[in-house]
ZAKOL-706634 format. One record per atom (N, C-alpha, C, O): atom name; residue number from 1; residue in one letter; x, y, z. Coordinates in steps of 0.001 Angstrom, whole numbers, plus 500000, padded with zeros to 6 digits. Last residue first. Example, Ala and Ser with C-alpha at 12.3 -4.5 7.8 and 13.67 -1.06 7.14 Angstrom:
<rs>
+------+-----+------+--------+--------+--------+
! atom !  nr ! rest !     xx !     yy !     zz !
+------+-----+------+--------+--------+--------+
!    N !   2 !    s ! 512850 ! 497750 ! 507080 !
!   CA !   2 !    s ! 513670 ! 498940 ! 507140 !
!    C !   2 !    s ! 512900 ! 500030 ! 507870 !
!    O !   2 !    s ! 513409 ! 501138 ! 508039 !
!    N !   1 !    a ! 513190 ! 494310 ! 507800 !
!   CA !   1 !    a ! 512300 ! 495500 ! 507800 !
!    C !   1 !    a ! 513200 ! 496700 ! 507800 !
!    O !   1 !    a ! 514236 ! 496681 ! 508465 !
+------+-----+------+--------+--------+--------+
</rs>
This chain:
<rs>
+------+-----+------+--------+--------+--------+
! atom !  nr ! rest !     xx !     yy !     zz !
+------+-----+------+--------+--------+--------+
!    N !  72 !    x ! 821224 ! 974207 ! 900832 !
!   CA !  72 !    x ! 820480 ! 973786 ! 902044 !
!    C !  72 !    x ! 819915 ! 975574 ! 902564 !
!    O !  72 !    x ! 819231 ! 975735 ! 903575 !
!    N !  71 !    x ! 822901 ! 974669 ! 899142 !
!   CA !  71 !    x ! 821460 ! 974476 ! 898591 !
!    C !  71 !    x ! 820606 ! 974685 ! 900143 !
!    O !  71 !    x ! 819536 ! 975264 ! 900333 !
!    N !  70 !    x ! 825345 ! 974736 ! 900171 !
!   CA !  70 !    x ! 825033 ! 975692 ! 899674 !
!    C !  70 !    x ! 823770 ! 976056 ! 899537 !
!    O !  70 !    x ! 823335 ! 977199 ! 899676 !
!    N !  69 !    x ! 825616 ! 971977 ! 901469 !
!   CA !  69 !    x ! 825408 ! 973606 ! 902524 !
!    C !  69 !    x ! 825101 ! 974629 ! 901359 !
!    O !  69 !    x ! 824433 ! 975564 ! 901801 !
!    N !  68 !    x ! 825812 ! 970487 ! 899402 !
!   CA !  68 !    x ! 824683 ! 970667 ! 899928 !
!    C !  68 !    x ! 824324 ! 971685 ! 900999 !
!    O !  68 !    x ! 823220 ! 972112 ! 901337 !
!    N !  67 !    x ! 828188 ! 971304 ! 898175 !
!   CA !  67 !    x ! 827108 ! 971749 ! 897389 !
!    C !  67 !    x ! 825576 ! 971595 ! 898228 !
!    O !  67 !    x ! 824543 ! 972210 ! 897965 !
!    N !  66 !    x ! 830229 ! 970285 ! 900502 !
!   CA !  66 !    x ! 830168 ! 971626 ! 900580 !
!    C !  66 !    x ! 828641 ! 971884 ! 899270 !
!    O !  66 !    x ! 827968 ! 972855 ! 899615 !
!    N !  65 !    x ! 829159 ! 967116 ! 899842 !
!   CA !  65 !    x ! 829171 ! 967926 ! 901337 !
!    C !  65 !    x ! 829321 ! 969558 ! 901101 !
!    O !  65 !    x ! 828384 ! 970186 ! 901595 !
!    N !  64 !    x ! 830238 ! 967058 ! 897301 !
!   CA !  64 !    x ! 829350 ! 966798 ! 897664 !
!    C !  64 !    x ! 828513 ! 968032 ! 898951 !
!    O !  64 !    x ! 827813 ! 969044 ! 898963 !
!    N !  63 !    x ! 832880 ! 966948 ! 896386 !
!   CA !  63 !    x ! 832465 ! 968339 ! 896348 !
!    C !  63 !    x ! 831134 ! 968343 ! 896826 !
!    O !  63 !    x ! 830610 ! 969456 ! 896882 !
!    N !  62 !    x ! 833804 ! 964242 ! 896357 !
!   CA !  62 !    x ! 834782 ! 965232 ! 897386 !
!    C !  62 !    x ! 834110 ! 966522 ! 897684 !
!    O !  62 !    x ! 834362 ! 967202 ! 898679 !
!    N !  61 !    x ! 831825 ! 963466 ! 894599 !
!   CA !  61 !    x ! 831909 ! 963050 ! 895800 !
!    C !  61 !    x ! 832691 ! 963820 ! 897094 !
!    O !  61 !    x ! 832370 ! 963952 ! 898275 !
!    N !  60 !    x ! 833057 ! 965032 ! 892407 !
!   CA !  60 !    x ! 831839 ! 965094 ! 892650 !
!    C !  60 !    x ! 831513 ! 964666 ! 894356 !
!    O !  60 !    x ! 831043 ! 965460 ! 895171 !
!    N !  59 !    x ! 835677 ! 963366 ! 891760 !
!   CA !  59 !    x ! 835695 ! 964850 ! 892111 !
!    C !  59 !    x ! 833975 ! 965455 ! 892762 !
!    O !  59 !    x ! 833963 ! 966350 ! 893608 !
!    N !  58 !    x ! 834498 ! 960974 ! 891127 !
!   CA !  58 !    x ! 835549 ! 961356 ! 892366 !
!    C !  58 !    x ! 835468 ! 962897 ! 892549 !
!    O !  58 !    x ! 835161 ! 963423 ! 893619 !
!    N !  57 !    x ! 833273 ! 961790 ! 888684 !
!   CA !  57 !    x ! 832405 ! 961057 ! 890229 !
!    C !  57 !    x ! 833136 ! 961305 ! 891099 !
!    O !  57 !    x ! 832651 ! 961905 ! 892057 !
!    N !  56 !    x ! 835167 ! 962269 ! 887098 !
!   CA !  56 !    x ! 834383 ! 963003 ! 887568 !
!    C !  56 !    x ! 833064 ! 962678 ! 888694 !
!    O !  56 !    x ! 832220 ! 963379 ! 889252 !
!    N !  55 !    x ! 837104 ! 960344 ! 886994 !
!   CA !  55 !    x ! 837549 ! 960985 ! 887793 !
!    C !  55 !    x ! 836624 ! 962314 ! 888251 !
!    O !  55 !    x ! 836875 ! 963118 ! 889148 !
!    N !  54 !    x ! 834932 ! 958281 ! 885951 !
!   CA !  54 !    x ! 835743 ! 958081 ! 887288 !
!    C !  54 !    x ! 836424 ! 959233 ! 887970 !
!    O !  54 !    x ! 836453 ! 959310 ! 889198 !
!    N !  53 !    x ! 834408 ! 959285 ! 883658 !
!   CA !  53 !    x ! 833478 ! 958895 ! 884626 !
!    C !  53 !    x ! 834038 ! 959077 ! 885951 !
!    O !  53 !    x ! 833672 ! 959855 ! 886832 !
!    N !  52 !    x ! 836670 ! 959481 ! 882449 !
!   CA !  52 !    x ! 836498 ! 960204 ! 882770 !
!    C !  52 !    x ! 835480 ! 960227 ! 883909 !
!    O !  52 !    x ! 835578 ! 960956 ! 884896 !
!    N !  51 !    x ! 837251 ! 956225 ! 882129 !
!   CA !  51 !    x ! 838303 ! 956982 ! 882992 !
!    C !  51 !    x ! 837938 ! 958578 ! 882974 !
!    O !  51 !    x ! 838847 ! 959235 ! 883481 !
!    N !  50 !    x ! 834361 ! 955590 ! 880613 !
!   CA !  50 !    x ! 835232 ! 955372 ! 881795 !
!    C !  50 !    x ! 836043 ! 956174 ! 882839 !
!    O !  50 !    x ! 835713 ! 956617 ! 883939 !
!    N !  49 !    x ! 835663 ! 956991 ! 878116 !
!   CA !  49 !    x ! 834693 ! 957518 ! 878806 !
!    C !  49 !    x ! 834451 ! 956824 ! 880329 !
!    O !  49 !    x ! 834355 ! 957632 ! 881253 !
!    N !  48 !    x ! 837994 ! 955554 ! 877605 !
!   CA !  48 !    x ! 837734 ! 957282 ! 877704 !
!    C !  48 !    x ! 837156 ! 957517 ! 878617 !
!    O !  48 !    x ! 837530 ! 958018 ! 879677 !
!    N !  47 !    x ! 837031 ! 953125 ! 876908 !
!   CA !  47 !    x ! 837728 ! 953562 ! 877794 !
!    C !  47 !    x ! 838491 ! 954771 ! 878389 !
!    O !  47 !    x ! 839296 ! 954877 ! 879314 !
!    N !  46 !    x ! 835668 ! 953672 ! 874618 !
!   CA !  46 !    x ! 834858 ! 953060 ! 876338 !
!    C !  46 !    x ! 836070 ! 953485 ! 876911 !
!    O !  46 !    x ! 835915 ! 954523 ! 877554 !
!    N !  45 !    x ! 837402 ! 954505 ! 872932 !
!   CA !  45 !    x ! 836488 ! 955487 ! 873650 !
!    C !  45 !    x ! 835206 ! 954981 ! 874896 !
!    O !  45 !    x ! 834369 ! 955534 ! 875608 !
!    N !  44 !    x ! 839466 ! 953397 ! 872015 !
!   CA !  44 !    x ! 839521 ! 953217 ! 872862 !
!    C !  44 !    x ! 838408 ! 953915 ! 873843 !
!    O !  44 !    x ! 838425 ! 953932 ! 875074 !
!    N !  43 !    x ! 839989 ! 953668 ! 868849 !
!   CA !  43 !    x ! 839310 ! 952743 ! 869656 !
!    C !  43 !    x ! 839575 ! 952560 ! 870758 !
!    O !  43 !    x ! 840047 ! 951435 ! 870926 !
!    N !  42 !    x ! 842250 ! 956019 ! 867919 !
!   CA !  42 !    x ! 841504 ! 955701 ! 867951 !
!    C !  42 !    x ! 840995 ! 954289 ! 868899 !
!    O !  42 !    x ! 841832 ! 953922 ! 869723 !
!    N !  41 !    x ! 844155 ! 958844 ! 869283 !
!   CA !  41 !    x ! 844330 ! 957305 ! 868742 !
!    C !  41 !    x ! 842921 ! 956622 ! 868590 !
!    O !  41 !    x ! 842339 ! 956861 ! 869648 !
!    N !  40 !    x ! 844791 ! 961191 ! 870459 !
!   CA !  40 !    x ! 843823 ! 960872 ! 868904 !
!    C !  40 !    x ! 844132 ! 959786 ! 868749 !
!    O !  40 !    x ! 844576 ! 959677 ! 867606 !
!    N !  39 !    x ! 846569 ! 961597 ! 871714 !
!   CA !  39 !    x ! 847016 ! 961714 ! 870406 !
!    C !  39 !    x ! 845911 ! 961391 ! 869944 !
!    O !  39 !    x ! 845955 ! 961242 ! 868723 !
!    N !  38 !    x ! 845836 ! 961748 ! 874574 !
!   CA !  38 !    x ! 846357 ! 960182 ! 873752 !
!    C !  38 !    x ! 846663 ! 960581 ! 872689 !
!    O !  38 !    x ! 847395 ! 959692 ! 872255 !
!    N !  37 !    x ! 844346 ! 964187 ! 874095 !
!   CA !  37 !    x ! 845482 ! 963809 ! 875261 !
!    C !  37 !    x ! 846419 ! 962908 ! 875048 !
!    O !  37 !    x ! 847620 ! 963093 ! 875248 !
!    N !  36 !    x ! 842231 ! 963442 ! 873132 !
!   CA !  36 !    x ! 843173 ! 964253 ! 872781 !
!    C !  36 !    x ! 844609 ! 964101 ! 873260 !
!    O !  36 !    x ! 845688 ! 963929 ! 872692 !
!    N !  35 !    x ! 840777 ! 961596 ! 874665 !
!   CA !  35 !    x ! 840902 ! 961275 ! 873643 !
!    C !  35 !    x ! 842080 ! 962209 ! 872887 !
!    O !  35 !    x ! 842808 ! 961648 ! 872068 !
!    N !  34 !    x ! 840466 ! 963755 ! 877176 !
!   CA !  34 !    x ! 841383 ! 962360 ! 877294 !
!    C !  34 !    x ! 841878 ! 961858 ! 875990 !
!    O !  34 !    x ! 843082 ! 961631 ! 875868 !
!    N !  33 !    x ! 838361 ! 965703 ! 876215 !
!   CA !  33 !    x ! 839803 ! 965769 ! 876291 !
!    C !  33 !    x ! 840972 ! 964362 ! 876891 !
!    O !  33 !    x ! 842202 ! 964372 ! 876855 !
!    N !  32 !    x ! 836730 ! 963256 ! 875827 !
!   CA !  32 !    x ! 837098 ! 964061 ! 874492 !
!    C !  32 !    x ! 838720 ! 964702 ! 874648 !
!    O !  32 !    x ! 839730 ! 964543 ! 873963 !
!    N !  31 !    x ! 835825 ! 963391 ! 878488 !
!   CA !  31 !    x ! 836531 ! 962203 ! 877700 !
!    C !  31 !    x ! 837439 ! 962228 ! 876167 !
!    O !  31 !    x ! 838342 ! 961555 ! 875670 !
!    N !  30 !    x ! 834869 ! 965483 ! 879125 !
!   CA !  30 !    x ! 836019 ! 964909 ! 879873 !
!    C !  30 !    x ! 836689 ! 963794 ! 878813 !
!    O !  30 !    x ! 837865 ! 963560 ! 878536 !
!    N !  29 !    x ! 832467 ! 965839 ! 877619 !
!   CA !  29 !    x ! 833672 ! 966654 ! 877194 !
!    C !  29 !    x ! 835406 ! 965898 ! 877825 !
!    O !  29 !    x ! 836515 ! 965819 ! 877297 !
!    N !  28 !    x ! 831220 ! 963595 ! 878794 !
!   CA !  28 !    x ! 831711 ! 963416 ! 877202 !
!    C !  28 !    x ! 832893 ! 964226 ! 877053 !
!    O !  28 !    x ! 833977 ! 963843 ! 876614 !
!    N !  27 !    x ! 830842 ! 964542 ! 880996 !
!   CA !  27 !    x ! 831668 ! 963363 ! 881180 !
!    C !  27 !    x ! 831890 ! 962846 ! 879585 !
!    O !  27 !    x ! 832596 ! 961892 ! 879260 !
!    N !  26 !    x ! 829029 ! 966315 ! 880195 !
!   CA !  26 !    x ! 830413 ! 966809 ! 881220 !
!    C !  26 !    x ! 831300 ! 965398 ! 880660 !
!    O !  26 !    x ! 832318 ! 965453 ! 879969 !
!    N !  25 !    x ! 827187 ! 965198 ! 879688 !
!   CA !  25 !    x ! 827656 ! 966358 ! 878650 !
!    C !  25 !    x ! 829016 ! 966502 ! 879165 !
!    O !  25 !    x ! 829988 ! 966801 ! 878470 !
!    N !  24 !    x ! 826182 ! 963800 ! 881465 !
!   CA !  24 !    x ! 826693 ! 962856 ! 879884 !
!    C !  24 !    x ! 827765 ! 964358 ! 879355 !
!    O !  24 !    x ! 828850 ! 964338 ! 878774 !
!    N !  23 !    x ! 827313 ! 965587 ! 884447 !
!   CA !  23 !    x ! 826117 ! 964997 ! 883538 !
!    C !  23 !    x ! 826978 ! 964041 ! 882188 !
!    O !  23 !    x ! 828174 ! 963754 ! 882137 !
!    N !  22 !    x ! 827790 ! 964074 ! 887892 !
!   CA !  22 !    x ! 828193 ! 964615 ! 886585 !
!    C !  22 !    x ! 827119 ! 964341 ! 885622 !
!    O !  22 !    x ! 826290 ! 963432 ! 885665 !
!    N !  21 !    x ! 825830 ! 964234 ! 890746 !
!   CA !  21 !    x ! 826808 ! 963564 ! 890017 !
!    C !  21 !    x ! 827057 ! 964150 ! 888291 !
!    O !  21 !    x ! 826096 ! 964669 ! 887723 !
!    N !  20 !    x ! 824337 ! 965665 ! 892528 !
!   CA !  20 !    x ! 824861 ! 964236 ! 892601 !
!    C !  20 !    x ! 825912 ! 963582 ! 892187 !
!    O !  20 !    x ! 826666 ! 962772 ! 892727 !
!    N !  19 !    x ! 823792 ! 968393 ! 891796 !
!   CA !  19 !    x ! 823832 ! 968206 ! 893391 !
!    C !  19 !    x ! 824542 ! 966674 ! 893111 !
!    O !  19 !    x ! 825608 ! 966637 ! 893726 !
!    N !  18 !    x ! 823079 ! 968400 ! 889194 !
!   CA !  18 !    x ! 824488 ! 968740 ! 889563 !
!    C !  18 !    x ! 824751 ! 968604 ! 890600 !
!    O !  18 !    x ! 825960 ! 968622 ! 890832 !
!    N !  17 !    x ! 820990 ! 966307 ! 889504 !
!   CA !  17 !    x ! 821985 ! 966116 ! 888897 !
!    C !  17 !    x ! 823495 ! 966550 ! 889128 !
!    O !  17 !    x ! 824539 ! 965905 ! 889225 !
!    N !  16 !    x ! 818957 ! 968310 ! 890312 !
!   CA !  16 !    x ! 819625 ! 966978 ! 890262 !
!    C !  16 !    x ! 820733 ! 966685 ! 890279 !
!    O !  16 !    x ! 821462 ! 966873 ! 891253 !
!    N !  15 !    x ! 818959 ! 970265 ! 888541 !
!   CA !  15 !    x ! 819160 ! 970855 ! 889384 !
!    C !  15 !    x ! 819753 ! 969814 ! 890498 !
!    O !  15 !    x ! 820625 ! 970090 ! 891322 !
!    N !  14 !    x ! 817800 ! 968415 ! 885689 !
!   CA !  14 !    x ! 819297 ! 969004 ! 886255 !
!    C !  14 !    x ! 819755 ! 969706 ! 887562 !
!    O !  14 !    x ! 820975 ! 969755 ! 887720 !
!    N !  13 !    x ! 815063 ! 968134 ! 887181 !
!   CA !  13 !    x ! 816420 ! 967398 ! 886693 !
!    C !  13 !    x ! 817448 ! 967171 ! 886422 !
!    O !  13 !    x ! 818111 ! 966164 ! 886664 !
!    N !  12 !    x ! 814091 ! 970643 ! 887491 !
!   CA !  12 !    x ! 814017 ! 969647 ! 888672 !
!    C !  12 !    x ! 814989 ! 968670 ! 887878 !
!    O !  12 !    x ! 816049 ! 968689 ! 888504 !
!    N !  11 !    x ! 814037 ! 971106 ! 884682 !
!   CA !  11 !    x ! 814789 ! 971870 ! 885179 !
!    C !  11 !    x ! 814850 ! 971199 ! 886867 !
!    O !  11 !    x ! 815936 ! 971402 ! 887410 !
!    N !  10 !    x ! 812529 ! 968874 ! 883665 !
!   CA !  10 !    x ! 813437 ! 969451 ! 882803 !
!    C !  10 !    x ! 814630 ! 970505 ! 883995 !
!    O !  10 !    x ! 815859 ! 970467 ! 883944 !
!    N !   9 !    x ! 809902 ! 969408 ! 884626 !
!   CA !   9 !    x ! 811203 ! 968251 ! 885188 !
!    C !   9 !    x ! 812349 ! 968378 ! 884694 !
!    O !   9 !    x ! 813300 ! 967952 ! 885349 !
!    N !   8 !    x ! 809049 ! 972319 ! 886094 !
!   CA !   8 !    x ! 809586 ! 971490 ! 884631 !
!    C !   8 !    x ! 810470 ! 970855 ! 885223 !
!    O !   8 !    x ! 811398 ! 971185 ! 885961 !
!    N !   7 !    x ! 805963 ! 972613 ! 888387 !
!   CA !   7 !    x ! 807761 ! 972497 ! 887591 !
!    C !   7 !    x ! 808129 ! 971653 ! 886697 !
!    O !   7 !    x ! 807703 ! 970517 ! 886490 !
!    N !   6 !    x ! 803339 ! 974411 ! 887572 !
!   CA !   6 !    x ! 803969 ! 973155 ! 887754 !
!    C !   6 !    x ! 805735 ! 973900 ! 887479 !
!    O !   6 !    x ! 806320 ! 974828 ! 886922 !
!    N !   5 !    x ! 801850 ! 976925 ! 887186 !
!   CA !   5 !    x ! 802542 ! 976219 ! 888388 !
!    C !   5 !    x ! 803506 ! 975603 ! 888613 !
!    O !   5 !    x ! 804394 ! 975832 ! 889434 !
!    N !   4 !    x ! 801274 ! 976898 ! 884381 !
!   CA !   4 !    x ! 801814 ! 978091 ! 885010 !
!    C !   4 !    x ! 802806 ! 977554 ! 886127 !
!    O !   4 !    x ! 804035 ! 977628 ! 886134 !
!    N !   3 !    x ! 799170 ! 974796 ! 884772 !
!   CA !   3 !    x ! 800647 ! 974679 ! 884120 !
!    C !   3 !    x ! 801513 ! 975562 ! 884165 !
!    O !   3 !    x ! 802673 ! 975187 ! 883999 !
!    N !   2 !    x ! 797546 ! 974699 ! 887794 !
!   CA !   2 !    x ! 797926 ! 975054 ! 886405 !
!    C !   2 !    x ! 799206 ! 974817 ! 885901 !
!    O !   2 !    x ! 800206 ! 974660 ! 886602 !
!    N !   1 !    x ! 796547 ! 971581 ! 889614 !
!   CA !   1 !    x ! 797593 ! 972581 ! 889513 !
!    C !   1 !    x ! 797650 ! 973069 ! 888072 !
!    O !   1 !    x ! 797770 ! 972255 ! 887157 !
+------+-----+------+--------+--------+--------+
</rs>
């Protein structure tokens, strides 16, 4: 196969991704605004990032089923 051809995993990877589950980028920003949210307190950013994880997997899971009729 030429390289012309091929697909960039790069882009087969996110296309991934958003079908499954949140990316780092998402679930940083999520957390950033949590970190705000608290006032800026410091040391708690596992547990930021955590409790954003969570509510962006949840939301992901609920949105599942309708992203795959889309693709499909």
């Amino acid at each position: 196969m030429s390289e012309s051809t091929e697909k960039s995993p790069q882009i087969e990877s996110k296309a991934f991704n958003l079908e499954l589950h949140p990316t780092d980028e998402e679930i940083g920003l999520r957390a950033y605004q949590i970190y705000l949210e608290r006032g800026g307190a410091d040391g708690h950013d596992v547990d930021d990032w955590v409790q954003a994880e969570r509510e962006l997997f949840g939301k992901y899971q609920r949105t599942e089923p309708m992203a795959k009729k889309v693709v499909a």
